[in-house]
C-alpha positions as CSV (number, residue, x, y, z in Angstrom):
1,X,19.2,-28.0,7.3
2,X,19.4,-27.6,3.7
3,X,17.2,-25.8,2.0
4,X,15.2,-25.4,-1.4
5,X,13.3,-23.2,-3.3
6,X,10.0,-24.1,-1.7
7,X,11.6,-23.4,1.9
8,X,10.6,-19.5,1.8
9,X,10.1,-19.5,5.4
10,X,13.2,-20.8,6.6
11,X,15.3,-19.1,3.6
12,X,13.5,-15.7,4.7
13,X,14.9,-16.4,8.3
14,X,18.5,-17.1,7.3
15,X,18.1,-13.7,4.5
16,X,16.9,-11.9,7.7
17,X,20.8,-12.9,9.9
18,X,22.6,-12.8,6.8
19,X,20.8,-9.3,5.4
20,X,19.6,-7.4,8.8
21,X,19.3,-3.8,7.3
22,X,17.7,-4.7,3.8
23,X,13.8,-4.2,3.2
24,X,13.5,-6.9,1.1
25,X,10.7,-4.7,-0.8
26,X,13.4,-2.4,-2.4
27,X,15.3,-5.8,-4.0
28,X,14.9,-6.8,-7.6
29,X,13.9,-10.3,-8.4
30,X,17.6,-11.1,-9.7
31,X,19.6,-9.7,-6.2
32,X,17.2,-12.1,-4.2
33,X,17.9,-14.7,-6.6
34,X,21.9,-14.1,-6.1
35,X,21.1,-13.7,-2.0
36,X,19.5,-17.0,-2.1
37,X,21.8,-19.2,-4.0
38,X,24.7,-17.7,-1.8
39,X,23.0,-18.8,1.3
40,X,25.0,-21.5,2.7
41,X,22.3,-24.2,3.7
42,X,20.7,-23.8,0.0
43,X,21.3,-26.4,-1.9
44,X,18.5,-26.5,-4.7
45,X,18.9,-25.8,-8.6
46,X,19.6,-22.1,-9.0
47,X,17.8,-22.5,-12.2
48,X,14.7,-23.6,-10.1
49,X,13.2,-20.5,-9.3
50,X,10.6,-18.7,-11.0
51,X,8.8,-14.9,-10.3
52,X,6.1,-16.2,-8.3
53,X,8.9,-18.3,-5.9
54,X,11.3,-15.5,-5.7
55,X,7.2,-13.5,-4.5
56,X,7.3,-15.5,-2.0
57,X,10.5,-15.6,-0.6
58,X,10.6,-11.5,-0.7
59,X,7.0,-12.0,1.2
60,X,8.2,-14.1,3.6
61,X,11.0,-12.2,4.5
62,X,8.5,-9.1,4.7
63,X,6.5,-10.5,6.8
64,X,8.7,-12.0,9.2
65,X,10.3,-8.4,9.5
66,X,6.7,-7.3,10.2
67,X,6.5,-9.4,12.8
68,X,9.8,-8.6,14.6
């Protein structure tokens, strides 16, 4: 599956096998950026993302911790 910026679910799931000891809380907006570009299903625009995107991607990936 390929994924793009507006896939914060699935991109917090591959973060999560690719990144299992981070908190994704103590990341700056520009590692996640570099995390998520290097993914190797992503295949959007790096340029694409904004603050409130990159929000909701470190959210996600929160959450989905949370729920682990």
């Amino acid at each position: 599956m390929k994924l793009t910026w507006r896939d914060a679910e699935e991109i917090a799931f591959a973060l999560i096998e690719s990144h299992p000891d981070l908190d994704p809380l103590t990341l700056r907006f520009t590692d996640l950026h570099k995390m998520v570009v290097q993914l190797a299903d992503f295949e959007d625009d790096p340029k694409g993302s904004n603050e409130g995107i990159l929000e909701g991607i470190q959210m996600a990936w929160h959450e989905e911790l949370e729920d682990m």
